[in-house]
N, C-alpha and C positions, 0 to 999 in steps of 0.2 A: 575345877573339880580335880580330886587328886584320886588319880588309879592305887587302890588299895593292894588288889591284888587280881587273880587272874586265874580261870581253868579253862580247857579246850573250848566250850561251850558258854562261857560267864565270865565278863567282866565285873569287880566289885570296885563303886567309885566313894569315895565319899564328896559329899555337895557342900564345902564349907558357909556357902553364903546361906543358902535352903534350908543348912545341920539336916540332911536325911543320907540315910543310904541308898545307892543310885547301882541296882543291879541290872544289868544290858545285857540280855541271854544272846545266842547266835551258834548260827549252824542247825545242825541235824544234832536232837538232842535223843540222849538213851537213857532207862533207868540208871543205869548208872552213874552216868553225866549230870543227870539232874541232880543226884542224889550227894551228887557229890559239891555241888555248886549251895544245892539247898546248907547242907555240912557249913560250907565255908561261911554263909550270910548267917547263919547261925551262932560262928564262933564269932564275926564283928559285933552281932545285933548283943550276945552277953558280954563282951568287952565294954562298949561303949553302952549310953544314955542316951539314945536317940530312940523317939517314939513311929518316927516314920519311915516308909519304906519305897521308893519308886520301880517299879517293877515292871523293864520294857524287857516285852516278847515281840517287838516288832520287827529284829533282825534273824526272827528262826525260821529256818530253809523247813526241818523236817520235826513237828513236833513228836512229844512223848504225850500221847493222848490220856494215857492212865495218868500220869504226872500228876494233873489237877485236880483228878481225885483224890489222891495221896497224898497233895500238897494242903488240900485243905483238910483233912482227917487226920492227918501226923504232923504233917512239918509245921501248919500255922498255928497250933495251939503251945508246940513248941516255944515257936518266936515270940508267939504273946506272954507266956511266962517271963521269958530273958525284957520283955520291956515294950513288944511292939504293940501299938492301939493302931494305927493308919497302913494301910496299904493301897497305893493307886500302881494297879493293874492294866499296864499297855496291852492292847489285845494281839496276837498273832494274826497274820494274814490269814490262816487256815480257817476255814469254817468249822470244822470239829473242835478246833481249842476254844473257839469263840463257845461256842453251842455247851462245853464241859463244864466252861468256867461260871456261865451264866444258871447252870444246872447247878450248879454243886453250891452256889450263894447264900442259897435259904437255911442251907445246915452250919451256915459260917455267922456266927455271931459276935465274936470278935477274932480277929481285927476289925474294924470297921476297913469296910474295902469299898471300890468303888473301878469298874472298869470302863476303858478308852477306848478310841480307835487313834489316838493318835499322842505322843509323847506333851505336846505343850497342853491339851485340857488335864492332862493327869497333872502337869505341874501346878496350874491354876488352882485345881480342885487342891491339892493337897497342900499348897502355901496356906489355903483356908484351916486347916486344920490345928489343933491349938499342939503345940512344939514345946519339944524338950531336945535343947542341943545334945551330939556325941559329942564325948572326952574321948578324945581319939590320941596318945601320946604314943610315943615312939616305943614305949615300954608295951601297950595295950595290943601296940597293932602287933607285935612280936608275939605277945601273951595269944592273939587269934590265930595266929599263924603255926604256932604249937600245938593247940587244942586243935586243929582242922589236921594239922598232919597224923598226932595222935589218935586220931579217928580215922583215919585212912590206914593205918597199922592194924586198928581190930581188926 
């Protein structure tokens, strides 16, 4: 897996063998934090052609509870424009992230999402899924790396 890129709270991996991107959240996350992580997976997911997404909240100390409201109401219809159909969903140890995310499902229609409790059923379920590799080049990854900073400027 090759570490893309990085904020306090979000590493972003890309999975060459899988072709998805592989975001590993951590720590105590804030609107901010999130928002700004969500930002970065944003400007990979329009650079590249990859339809999937791995998405572990398994290493978060303290979540953002509102987050996954927000994330499915703004940020996932976002992603699904730029290209995303799949999302497997690691679950947070927290019982409130569990209890948000499983709430806020029925109003999500795509992505197609599907959540875990543990990182290797999320990869099972979504190797099932039918794939479209990321062009991920050296030029692209630069190109996401601007538009994410340039977003962090407004």
């Amino acid at each position: 897996m090759q570490l893309l890129d990085e904020t306090p709270v979000l590493r972003v991996y890309y999975d060459e063998q899988q072709q998805w991107l592989y975001a590993q959240w951590h720590g105590d996350l804030t609107q901010t934090a999130v928002r700004q992580g969500c930002d970065l997976l944003l400007a990979y997911q329009q650079v590249g052609t990859t339809t999937k997404l791995l998405n572990d909240n398994s290493h978060i100390e303290q979540p953002w509870p509102e987050g996954i409201v927000w994330g499915a109401r703004v940020w996932l219809p976002v992603m699904v424009q730029a290209g995303l159909r799949h999302i497997a969903w690691v679950y947070s140890t927290h019982l409130i992230s569990r209890l948000l995310f499983d709430r806020s499902q029925p109003d999500v229609c795509r992505p197609i999402a599907a959540a875990f409790d543990d990182v290797a059923q999320a990869v099972e379920w979504l190797q099932q899924q039918q794939h479209c590799p990321l062009v991920l080049t050296a030029d692209t990854q630069q190109l996401a790396k601007r538009r994410f900073w340039h977003r962090m400027r407004e």
